[in-house]
KELUMMAR-190059 format. One line per 10 residues: number of its first residue (from 0); for each residue x, z, y of C-alpha. Coordinates in Angstrom, 2 decimals, always signed. Layout:
N
NUM) X Z Y  ...
//
This chain:
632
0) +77.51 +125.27 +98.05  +80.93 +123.28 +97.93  +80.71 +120.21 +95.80  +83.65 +119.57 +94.08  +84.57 +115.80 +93.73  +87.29 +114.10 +91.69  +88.94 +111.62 +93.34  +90.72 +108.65 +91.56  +94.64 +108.24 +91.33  +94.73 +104.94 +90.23
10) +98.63 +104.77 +91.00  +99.49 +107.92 +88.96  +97.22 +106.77 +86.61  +99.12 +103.93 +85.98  +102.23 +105.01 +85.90  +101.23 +108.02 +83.05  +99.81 +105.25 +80.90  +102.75 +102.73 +81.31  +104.99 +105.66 +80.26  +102.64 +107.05 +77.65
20) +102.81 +103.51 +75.70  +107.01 +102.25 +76.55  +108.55 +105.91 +76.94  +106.66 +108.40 +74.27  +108.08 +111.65 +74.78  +110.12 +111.86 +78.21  +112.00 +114.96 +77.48  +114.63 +112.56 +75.32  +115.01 +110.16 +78.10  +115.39 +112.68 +81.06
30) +118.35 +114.93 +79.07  +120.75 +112.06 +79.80  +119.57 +110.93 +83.11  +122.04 +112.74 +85.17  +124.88 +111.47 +82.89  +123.37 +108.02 +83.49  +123.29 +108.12 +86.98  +126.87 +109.58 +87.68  +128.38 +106.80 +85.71  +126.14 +103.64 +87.49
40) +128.30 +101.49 +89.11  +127.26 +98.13 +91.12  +130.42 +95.81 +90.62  +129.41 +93.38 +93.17  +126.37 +92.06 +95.16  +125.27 +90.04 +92.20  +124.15 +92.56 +90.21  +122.68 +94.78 +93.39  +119.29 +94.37 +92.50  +119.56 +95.36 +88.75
50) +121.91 +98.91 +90.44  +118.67 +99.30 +92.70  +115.82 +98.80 +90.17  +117.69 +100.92 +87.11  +118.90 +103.55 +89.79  +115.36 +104.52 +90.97  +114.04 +104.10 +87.60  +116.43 +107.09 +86.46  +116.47 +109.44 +89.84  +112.64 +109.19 +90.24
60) +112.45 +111.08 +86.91  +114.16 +114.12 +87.61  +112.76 +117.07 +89.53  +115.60 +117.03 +92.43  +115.34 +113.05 +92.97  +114.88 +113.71 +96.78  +118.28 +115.63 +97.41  +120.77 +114.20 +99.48  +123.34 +114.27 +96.85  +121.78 +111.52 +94.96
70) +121.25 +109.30 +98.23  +125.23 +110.10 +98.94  +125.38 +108.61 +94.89  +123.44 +105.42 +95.48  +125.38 +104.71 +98.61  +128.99 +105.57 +96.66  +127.76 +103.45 +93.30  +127.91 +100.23 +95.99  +131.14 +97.93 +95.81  +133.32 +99.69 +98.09
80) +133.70 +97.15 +100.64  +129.66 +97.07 +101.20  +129.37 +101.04 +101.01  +131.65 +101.36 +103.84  +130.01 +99.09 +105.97  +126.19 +100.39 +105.20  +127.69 +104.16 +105.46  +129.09 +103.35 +109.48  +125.87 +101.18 +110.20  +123.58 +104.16 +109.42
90) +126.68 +106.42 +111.25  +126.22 +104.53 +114.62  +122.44 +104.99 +114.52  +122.38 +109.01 +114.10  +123.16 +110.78 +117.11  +125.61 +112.72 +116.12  +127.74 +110.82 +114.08  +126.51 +112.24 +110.32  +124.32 +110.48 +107.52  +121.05 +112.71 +107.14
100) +120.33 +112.18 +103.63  +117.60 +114.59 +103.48  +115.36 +112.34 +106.27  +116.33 +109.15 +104.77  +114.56 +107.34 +101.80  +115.27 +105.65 +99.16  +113.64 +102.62 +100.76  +115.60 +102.86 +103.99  +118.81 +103.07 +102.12  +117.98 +99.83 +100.36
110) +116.79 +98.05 +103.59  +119.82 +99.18 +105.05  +122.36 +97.74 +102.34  +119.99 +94.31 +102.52  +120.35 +94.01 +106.08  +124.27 +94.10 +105.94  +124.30 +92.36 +102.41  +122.50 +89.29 +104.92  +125.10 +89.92 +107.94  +127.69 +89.03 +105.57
120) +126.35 +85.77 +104.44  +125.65 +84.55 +107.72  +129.08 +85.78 +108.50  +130.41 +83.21 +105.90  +128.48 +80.92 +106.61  +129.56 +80.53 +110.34  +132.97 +80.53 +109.14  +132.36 +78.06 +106.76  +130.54 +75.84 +109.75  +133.26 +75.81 +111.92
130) +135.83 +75.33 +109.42  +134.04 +72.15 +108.67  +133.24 +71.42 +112.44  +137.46 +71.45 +113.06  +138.08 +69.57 +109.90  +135.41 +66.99 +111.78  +137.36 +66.70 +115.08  +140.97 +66.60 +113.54  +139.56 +63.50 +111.91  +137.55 +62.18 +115.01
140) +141.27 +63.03 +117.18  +143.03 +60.76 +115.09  +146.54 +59.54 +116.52  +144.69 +60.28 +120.18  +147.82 +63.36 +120.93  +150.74 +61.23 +119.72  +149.27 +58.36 +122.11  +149.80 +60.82 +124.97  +153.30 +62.41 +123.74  +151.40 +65.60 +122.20
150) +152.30 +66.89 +118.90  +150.07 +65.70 +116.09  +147.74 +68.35 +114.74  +149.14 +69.53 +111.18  +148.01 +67.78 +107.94  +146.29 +70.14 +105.22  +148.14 +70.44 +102.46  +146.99 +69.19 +98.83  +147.58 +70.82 +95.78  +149.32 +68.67 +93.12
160) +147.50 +68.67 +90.58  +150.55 +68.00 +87.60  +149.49 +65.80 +84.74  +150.69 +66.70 +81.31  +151.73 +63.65 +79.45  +149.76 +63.23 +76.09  +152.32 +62.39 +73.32  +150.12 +60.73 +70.24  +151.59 +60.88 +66.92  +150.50 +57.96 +65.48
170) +151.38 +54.52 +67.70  +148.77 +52.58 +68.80  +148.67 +49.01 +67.22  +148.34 +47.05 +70.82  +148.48 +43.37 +69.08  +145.63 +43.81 +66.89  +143.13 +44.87 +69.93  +145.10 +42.67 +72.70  +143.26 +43.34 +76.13  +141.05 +40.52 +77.55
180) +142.29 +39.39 +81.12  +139.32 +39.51 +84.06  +139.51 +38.01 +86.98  +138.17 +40.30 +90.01  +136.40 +38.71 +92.96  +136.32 +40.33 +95.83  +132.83 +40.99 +97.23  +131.51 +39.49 +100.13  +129.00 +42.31 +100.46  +129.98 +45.22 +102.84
190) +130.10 +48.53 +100.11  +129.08 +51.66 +100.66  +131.40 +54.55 +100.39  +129.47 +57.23 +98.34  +126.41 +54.54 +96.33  +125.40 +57.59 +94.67  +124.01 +58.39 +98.22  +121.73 +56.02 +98.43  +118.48 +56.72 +98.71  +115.19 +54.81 +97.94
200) +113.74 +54.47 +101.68  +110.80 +56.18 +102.71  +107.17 +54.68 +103.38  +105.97 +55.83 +106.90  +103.26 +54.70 +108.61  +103.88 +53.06 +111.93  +100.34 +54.14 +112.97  +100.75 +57.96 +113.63  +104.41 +58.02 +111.93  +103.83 +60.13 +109.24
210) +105.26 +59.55 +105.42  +103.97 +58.58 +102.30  +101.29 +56.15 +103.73  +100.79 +52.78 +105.33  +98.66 +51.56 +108.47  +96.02 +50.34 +106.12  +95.54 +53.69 +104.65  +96.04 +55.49 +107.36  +93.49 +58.26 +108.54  +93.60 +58.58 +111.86
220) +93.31 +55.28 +112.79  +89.86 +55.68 +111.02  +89.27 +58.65 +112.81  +89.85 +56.99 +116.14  +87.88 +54.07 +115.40  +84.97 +56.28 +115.11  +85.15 +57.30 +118.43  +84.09 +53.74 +119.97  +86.82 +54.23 +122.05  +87.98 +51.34 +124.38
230) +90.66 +48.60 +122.98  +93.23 +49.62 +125.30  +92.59 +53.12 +125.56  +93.26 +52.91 +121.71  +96.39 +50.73 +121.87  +98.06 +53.44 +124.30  +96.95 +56.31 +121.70  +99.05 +54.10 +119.16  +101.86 +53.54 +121.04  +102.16 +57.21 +122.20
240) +102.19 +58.16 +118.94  +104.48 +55.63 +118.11  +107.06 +57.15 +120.14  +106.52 +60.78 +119.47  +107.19 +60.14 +115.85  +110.26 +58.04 +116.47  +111.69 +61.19 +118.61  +110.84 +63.45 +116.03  +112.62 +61.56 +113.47  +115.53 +61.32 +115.33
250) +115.68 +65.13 +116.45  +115.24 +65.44 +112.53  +118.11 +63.45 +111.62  +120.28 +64.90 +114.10  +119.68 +68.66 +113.14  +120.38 +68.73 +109.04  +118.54 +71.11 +107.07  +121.26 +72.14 +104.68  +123.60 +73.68 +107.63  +120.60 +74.96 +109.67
260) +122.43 +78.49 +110.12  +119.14 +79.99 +111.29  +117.68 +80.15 +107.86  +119.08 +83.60 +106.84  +118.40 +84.92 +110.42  +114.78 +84.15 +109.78  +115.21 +85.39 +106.48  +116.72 +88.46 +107.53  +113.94 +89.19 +110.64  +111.06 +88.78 +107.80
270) +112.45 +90.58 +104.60  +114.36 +93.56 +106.64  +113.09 +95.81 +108.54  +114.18 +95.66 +111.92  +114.34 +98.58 +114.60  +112.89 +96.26 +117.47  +109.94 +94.55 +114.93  +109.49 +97.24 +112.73  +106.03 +96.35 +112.85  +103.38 +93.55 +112.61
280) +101.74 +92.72 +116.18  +98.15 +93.11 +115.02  +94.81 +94.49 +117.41  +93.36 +97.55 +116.67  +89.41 +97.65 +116.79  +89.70 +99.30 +120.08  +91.81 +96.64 +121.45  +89.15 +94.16 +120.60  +86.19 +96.37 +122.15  +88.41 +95.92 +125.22
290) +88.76 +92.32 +125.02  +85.20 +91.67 +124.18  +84.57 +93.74 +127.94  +86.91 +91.93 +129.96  +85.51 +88.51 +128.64  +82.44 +89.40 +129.55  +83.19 +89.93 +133.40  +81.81 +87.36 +135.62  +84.48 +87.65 +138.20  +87.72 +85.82 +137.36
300) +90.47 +87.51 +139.85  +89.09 +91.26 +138.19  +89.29 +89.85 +135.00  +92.50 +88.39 +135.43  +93.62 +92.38 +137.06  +92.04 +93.99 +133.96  +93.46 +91.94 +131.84  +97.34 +92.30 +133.05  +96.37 +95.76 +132.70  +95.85 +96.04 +129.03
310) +98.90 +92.83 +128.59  +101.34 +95.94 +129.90  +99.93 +98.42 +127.99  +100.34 +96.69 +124.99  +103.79 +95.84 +125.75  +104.44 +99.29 +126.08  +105.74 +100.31 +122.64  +106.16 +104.44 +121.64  +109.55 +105.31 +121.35  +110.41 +105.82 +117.18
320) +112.35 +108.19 +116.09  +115.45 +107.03 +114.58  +114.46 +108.42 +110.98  +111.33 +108.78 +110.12  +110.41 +111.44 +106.91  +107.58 +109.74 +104.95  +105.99 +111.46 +101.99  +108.27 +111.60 +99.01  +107.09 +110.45 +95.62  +108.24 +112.19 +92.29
330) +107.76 +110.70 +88.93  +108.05 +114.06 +87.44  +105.40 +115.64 +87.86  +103.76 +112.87 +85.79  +105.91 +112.53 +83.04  +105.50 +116.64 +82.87  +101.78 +115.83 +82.04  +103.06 +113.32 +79.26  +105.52 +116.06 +77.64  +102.24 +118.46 +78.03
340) +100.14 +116.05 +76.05  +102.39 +114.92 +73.61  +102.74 +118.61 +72.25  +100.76 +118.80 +69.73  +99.04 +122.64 +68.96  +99.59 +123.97 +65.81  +96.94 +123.58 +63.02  +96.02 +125.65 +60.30  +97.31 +123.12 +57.86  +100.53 +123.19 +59.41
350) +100.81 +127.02 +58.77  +100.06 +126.90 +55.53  +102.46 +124.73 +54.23  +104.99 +126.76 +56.37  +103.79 +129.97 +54.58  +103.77 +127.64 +50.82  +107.19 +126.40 +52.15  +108.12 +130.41 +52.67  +107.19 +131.93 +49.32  +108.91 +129.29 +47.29
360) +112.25 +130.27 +49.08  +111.64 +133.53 +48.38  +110.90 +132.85 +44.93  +114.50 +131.28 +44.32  +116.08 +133.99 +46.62  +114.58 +136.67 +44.09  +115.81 +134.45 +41.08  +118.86 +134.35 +42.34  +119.22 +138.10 +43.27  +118.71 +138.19 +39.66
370) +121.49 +136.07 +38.16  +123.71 +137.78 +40.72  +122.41 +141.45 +39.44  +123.22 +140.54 +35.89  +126.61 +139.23 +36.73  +127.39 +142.17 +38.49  +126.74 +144.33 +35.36  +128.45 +142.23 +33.42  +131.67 +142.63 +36.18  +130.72 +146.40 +36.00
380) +130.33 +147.07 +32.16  +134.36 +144.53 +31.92  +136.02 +147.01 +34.47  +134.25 +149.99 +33.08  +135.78 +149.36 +29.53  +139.35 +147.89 +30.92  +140.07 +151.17 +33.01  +138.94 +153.36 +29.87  +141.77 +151.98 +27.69  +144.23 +151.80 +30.45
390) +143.54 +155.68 +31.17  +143.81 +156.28 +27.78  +147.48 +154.26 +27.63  +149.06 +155.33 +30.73  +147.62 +159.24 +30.45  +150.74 +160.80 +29.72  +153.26 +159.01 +31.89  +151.00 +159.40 +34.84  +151.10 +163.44 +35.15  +152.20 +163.55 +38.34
400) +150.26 +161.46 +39.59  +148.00 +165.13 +39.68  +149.75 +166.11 +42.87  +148.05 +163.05 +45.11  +144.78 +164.04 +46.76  +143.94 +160.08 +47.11  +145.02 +156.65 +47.42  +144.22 +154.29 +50.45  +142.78 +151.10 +49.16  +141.38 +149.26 +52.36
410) +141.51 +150.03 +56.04  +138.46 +148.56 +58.39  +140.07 +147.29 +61.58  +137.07 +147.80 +64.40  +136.93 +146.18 +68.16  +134.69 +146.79 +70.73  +134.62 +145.55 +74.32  +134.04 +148.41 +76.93  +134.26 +149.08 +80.53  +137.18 +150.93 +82.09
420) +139.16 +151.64 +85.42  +142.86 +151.86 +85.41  +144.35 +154.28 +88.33  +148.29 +153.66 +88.76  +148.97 +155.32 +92.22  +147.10 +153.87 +94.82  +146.12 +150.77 +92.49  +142.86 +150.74 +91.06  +141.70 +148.05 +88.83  +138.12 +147.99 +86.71
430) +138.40 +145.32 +83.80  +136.53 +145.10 +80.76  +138.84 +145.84 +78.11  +138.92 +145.62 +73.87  +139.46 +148.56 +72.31  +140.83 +147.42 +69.21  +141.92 +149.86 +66.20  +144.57 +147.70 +64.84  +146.38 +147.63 +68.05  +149.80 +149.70 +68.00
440) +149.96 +149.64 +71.34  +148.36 +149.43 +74.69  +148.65 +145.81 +76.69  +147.92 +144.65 +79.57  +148.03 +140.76 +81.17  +150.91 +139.79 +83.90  +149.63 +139.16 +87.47  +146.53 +142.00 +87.09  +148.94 +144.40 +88.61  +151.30 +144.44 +91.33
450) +155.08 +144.17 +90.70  +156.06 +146.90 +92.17  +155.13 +149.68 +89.21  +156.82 +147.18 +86.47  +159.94 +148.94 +84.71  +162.31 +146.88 +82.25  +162.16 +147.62 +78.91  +163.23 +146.30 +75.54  +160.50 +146.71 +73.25  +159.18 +144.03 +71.03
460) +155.90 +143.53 +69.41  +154.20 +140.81 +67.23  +150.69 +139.22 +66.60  +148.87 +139.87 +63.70  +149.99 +136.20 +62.48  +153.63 +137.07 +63.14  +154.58 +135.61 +66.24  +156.52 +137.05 +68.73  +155.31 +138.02 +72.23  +157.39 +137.71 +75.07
470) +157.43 +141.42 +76.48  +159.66 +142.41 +79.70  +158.26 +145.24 +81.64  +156.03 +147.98 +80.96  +153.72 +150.37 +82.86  +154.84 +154.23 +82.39  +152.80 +156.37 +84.47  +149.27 +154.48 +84.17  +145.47 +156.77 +84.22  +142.31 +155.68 +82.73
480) +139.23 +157.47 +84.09  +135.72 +157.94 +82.98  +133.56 +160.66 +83.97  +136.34 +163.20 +85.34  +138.25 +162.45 +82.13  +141.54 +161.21 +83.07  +144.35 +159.95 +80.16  +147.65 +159.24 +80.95  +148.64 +156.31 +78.79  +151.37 +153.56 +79.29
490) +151.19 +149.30 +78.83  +153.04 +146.90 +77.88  +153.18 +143.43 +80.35  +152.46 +140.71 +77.99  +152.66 +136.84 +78.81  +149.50 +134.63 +77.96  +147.26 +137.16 +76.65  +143.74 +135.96 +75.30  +142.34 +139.67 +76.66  +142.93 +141.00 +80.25
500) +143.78 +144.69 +79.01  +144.25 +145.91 +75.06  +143.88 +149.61 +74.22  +145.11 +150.49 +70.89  +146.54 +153.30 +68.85  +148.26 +155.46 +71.69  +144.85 +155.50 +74.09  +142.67 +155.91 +70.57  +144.56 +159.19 +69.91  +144.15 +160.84 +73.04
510) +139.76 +159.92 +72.30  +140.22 +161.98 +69.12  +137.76 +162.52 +67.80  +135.32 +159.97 +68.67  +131.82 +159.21 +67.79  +130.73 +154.71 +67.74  +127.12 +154.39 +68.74  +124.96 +151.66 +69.92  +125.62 +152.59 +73.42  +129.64 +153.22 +73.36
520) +132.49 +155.30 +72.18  +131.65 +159.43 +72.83  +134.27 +161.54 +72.68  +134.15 +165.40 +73.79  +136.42 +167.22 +76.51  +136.09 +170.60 +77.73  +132.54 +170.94 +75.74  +130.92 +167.41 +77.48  +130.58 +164.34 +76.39  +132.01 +161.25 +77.58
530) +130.84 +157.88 +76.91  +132.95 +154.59 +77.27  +130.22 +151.72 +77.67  +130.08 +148.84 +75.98  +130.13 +145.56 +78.35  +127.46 +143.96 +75.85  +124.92 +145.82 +73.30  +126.10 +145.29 +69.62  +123.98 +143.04 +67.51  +122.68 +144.09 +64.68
540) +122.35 +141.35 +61.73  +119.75 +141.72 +59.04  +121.55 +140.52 +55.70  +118.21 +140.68 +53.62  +117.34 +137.20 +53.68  +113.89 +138.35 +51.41  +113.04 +140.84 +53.90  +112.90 +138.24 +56.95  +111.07 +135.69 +55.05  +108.32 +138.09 +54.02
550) +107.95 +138.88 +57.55  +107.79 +135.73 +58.45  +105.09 +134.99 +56.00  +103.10 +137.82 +57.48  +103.58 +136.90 +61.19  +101.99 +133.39 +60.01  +99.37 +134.66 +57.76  +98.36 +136.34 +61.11  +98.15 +133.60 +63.20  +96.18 +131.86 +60.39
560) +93.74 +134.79 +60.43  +93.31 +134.74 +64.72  +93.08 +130.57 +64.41  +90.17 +131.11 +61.95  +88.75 +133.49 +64.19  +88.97 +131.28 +66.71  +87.31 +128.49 +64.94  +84.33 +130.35 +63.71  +84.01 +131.59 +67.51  +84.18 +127.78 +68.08
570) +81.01 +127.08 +66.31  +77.55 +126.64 +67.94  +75.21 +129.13 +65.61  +78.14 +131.67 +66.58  +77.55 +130.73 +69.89  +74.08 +131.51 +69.99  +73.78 +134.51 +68.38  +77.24 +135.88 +71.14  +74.95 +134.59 +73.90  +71.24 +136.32 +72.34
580) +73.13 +139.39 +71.66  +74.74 +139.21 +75.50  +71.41 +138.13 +76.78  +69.46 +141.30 +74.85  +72.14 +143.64 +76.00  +71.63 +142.40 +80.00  +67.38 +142.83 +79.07  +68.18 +146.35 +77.82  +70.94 +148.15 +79.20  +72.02 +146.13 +82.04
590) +68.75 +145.93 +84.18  +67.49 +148.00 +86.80  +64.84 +150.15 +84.29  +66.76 +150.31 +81.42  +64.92 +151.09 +78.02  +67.25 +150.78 +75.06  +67.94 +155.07 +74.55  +64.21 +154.87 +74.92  +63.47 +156.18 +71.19  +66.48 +158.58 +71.79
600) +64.11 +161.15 +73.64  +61.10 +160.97 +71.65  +60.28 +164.92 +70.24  +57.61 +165.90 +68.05  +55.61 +168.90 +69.60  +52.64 +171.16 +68.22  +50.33 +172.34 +70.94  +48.29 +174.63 +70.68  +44.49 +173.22 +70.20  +41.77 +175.64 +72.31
610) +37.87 +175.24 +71.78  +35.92 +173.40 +74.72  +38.95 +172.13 +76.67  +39.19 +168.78 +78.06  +41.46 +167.14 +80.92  +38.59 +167.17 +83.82  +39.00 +171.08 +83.75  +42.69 +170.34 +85.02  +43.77 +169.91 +89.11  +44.11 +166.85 +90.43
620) +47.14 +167.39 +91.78  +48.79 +169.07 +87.98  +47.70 +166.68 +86.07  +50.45 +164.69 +84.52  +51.17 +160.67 +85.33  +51.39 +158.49 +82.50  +54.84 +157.63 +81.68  +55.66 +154.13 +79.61  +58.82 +152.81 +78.86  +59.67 +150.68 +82.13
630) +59.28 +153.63 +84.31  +61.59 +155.96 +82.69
//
């Protein structure tokens, strides 16, 4: 039997909870995270490390953070300068020329923009160096070249700095604050160019030559003092040290720290990762096995053999590929667990005031259906009594009126989108098309069909609004067919029309009659009918507001009745009795002798009783087994 164990994911863990406290719900934050990211920009290398840190902070939410168009984005959001030079340093390394994106990580990007971010530096640093080293030897040259007839090495040039003369509006009173009169020595002293230089010297110890400490305190002359060592085996110990720390000092002084130019080298070889170091020279457990055996062979010259032997294969380094895949981590998958908890299930509670919430707006829509009936029979009863007595005026100039069947008081304008092909020649073209009852004539866009068919003409036509359309050819000889039904029909070319093709009143009378249905316009020809599709299925909208809120009371009072149902089920004496019933069903029916239909064949039988019978007068072999319950 499998044991199942749960192992810890202390990382994901922490990252769920972290979110969970400083996000809430995700769902807000990730909406605008692709917006976000296609407008980060790093200006310059300042603010590199704030582009890096809110960059992977945004990309690691989203479910595609690990496609290469987002690595191509972090690389473009660089200054330009930098992206250019990162973009043909990764170029050089493929082999054949491209950037893989989808090998490369995040972390690899970043290494590689820190690793030219670094190059630069040191670049300007070296050029700062030597521009100081030549501004050194111009000065150490001197008038040496115009000793020698050479042309003197050109003088920098300042920048004047102008002065802007300070005009005071009120004149200074010199006679009332006349200046005192000093006489100035001059100093005997030798000065010092820069005295802000100057330094407090140093303590060192001429002992062992180390700072901050004197001979008398000094602790290896304590140390070698315990060693009973000879006087002038000592005395040599002291001056050799003597001298070591004098050339240390002066190797010290002649190197200075602030223009050592190795710093960012070092810098760069620890923090970057480097294709020749990529890795930290430690022994495996196996390598020390092997030491520990080779120490422990008396023989030197073997030892010495074994011992180059395992020196070269350590030396030996596997070739790396030049990108390596590692596993990708995705931030989403977590944050789809917070948007899963933060969901709260619906309560009972919250249905019920929904359903409360419900019948009062039903309420007011039926108390308002009322005021609207009654104002409506009010409207009615005014009209009613108006056209009485103007009937009863106008009835006997308005006898011929007798001779009209009807008036027409409104016409419904209908449109419908269907699907039709257009034959013209060899030309076919299937559009979708609006078949529009208002239309007086049939249009069609410019550029759907080829020039060649166009004929001039000088009609004109109009929008509904009253503007003009710009009309110049027409279409004579044009075929729509639709299940063997074929209509000749003509167009006219139209400039910037919202609708590919129109069909209006000239196409609708060669359809008559026609029948509008949920699925199209059917129309009959030689005793079959034809249907013209609609493109989309018509929706049908439900005016009665009371009718959808009553359903929507029911739907709820529904769920309230399964929730309770489920909450009963919930309870542990509901529990038990499900799980005796289940268990006395299993005992009963279930089993392998069965005895719950046992009453079911129970019968009630006379026999018939004879005188000076009993069971030993019957065979052995017909005489009947007893029967119970568990046997049948």
């Amino acid at each position: 039997m499998a044991i199942h164990k749960e192992i810890p994911d202390a990382v994901n863990t922490l990252i769920f909870i972290i979110a969970q406290h400083f996000i809430g719900d995700p769902s807000l934050w990730k909406d605008r995270s692709a917006e976000l990211l296609s407008n980060l920009k790093c200006r310059t290398l300042a603010d590199f490390r704030w582009y890096r840190d809110t960059f992977l902070t945004r990309v690691y939410t989203r479910e595609d953070s690990q496609q290469p168009f987002w690595k191509e984005k972090f690389l473009a959001g660089l200054p330009r300068s930098l992206g250019d030079k990162v973009r043909d340093k990764i170029r050089s390394q493929s082999a054949n020329g491209d950037i893989p994106y989808e090998s490369l990580s995040y972390g690899q990007l970043i290494s590689y923009v820190q690793k030219v971010a670094l190059k630069i530096c040191q670049d300007d640093k070296i050029q700062r160096q030597l521009a100081k080293e030549k501004a050194q030897t111009k000065k150490d040259l001197g008038s040496f070249c115009e000793q020698f007839g050479l042309p003197a090495c050109p003088k920098q040039k300042k920048k004047q700095s102008s002065r802007k003369e300070i005009h005071e509006n009120k004149p200074v009173n010199t006679k009332r604050f006349p200046r005192r009169r000093y006489s100035h020595k001059p100093s005997t002293s030798r000065e010092i160019e820069n005295p802000r230089q100057k330094t407090k010297s140093k303590i060192t110890c001429y002992n062992c030559g180390k700072q901050c400490h004197i001979n008398k305190y000094c602790r290896l002359k304590k140390k070698l003092r315990n060693l009973n060592l000879e006087p002038a085996i000592e005395e040599q110990i002291n001056n050799l040290l003597i001298e070591t720390s004098e050339e240390e000092t002066e190797t010290a002084s002649s190197e200075p720290s602030d223009e050592n130019l190795n710093l960012i080298q070092q810098d760069d070889q620890l923090s970057s990762t480097d294709e020749d170091d990529g890795q930290i020279n430690t022994l495996t457990r196996e390598q020390d096995l092997l030491f520990e055996a080779i120490n422990s062979i008396p023989d030197p010259p073997e030892k010495k053999v074994f011992l180059e032997k395992l020196k070269k294969t350590l030396e030996v380094k596997p070739r790396q590929k030049d990108f390596i895949a590692n596993n990708k981590f995705d931030v989403s998958n977590i944050l789809k667990r917070l948007e899963n908890s933060s969901t709260k299930p619906t309560t009972i509670q919250d249905l019920q005031t929904e359903i409360n919430n419900l019948k009062r707006e039903v309420k007011e829509l039926r108390q308002q259906q009322e005021i609207h009936q009654i104002i409506l029979s009010q409207l009615e009863e005014d009209s009613d009594s108006e056209s009485a007595n103007n009937s009863e005026e106008n009835q006997p100039e308005n006898l011929e009126d007798d001779m009209f069947m009807g008036l027409i008081d409104k016409i419904k304008i209908q449109k419908f989108y269907i699907n039709i092909k257009i034959i013209i020649n060899d030309f076919v073209l299937e559009t979708m098309a609006l078949f529009d009852t208002g239309a007086d004539s049939n249009c069609i866009l410019e550029g759907l069909i080829p020039t060649k068919f166009f004929e001039k003409t000088s009609k004109k036509l109009s929008t509904a609004n009253g503007s003009k359309l710009k009309i110049n050819f027409k279409l004579s000889n044009a075929i729509i067919e639709n299940q063997g039904l074929r209509i000749n029909t003509n167009f006219l070319l139209v400039k910037n029309l919202k609708n590919e093709v129109i069909l209006g009143t000239p196409f609708i009378r060669a359809l008559f009659p026609i029948q509008i249905s949920n699925e199209g316009i059917t129309t009959n020809y030689l005793g079959r009918k034809i249907i013209f599709n609609f493109s989309t299925k018509p929706i049908s909208r439900n005016i009665n507001l009371i009718e959808n809120k009553i359903n929507h009371i029911n739907f709820l009072k529904e769920e309230v009745s399964f929730n309770n149902i489920q909450i009963q089920l919930g309870k542990p004496q509901v529990k038990e009795k499900i799980q005796s019933l289940l268990n006395h069903i299993e005992s009963t029916v279930c089993s392998e002798l069965p005895h719950a239909f046992w009453d079911r064949k129970k019968h009630i039988v006379d026999l018939p009783n004879e005188k000076d019978f009993r069971e030993k007068q019957i065979p052995t072999k017909a005489r009947p087994i007893q029967m119970n319950e568990e046997l049948l």
